[in-house]
Structure formats: C-alpha cells, structure tokens
C-alpha positions as CSV (number, residue, x, y, z in Angstrom):
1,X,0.0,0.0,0.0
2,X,1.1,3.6,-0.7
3,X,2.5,5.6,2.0
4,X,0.3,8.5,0.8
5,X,-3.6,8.5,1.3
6,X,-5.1,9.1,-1.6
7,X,-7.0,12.6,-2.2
8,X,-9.0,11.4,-5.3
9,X,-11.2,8.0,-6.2
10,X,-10.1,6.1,-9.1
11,X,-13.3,7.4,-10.8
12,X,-12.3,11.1,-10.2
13,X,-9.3,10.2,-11.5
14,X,-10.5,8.3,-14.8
15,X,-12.5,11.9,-15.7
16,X,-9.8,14.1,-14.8
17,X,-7.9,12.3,-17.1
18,X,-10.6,11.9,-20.2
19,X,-11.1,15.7,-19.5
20,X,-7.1,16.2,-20.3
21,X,-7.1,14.1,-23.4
22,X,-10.3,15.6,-24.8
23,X,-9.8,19.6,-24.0
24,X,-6.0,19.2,-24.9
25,X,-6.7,20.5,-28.9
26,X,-8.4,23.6,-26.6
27,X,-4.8,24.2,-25.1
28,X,-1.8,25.1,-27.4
29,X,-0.1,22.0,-25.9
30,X,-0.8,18.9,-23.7
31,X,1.0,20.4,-21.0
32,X,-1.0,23.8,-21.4
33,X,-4.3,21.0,-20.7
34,X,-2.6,19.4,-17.7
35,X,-1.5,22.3,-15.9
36,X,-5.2,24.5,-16.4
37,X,-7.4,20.9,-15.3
38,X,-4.9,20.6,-12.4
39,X,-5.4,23.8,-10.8
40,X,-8.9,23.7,-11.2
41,X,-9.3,20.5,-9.3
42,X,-6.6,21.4,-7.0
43,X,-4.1,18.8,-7.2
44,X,0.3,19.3,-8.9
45,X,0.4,19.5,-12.8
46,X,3.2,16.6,-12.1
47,X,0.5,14.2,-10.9
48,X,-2.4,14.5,-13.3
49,X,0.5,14.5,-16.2
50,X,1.5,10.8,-14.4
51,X,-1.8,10.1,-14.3
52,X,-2.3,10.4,-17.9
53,X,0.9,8.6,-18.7
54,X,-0.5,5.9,-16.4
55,X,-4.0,5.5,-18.7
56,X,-2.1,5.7,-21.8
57,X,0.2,2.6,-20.6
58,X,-3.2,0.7,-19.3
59,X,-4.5,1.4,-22.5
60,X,-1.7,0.1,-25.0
61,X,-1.0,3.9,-26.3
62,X,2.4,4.0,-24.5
63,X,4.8,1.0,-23.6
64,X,5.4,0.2,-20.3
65,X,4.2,-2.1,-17.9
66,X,0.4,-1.6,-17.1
67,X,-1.6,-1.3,-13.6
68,X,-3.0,-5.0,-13.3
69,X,0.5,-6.4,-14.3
70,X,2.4,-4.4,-12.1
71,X,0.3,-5.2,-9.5
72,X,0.6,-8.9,-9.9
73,X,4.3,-8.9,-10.4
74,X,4.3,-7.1,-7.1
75,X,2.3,-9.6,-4.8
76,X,4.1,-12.6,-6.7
77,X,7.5,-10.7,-5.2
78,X,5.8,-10.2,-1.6
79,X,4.8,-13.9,-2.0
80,X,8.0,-15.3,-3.2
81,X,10.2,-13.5,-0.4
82,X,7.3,-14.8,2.4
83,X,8.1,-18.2,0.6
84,X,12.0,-18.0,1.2
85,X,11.8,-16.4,4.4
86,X,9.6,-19.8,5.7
87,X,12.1,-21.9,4.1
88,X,14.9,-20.3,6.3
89,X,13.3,-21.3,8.9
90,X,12.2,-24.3,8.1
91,X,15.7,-25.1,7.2
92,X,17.0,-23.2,10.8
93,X,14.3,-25.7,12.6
94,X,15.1,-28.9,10.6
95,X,19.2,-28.5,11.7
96,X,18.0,-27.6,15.4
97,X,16.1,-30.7,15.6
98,X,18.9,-33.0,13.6
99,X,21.8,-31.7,16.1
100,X,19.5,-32.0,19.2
101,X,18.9,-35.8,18.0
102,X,22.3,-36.2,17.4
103,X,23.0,-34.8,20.5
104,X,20.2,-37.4,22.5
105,X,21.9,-40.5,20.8
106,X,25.3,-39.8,21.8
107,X,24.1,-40.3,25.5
C-alpha cells in the first residue's frame, strides 16, 4: 500500500484524465491542458500528467508495464520473499532438531 492517502477516487481520477485528453486540442499544448485541469481541481500538474501517462500505458497507447501487471508482479514478489523467508526457517528448525537428535543419541 502507498505511503500517501489518496486525495482522489479512481473514478475522479479516470474523468480528470478523459477531460485532459479531450480539452487538450483547446490548449496550445498537452502540457497547457494538464496544468489548467490541475489547478482547477486542486491537485500538482506533475500528478495529473503521471496520471495520464499511467492510462495511456493501461490502455496500450504507450509502452510500459500496465496497472494490473504491475500489481501482480508485485504480490508474486511479496509472495515469493514470504516463501524464502519460511524456508529459512524451516531449514533453521530442521538443523535444530537433527543436532538435538544427534545430540540425544550420543548419550
């Protein structure tokens, strides 16, 4: 989870961004869009301009790695270092348990 709350909904978020990529032939550049919608709804020119970036990706009009697969790569990490972390200690447990049966035999 992000260490920032989130200000807007994802549906605030999906018109704020149709609004930039319809009014931007109003605006003498994309830029010119971002930074008027921004300060109307009160959030940085950066963030609505990742924003957009970010529904261009999901959409297939610019490469990178979109939402739902990012996502997914990112709890298959989490997953996969909960995974090794148990096996250390499985591993810890199983040599604990061998040496302390070693350890009962030789008496």
């Amino acid at each position: 989870m992000s260490k920032t709350t989130n200000k807007f909904s994802p549906e605030v978020r999906e018109r704020v961004v149709r609004m930039v990529l319809d009014n931007e032939g109003q605006h003498g550049s994309r830029w010119q869009a971002i930074t008027s919608i921004a300060a109307k709804i009160g959030c940085s020119a950066n963030t609505l301009n990742d924003w957009v970036k970010k529904a261009e990706v999901d959409s297939g009009k610019r490469s990178g790695v979109p939402s739902e697969m990012a996502e997914r790569m990112k709890a298959l990490e989490r997953e996969n270092r909960e995974l090794r972390q148990a096996n250390e200690i499985l591993r810890k447990a199983s040599a604990y348990f061998a040496m302390a049966e070693l350890d009962r035999r030789s008496k």
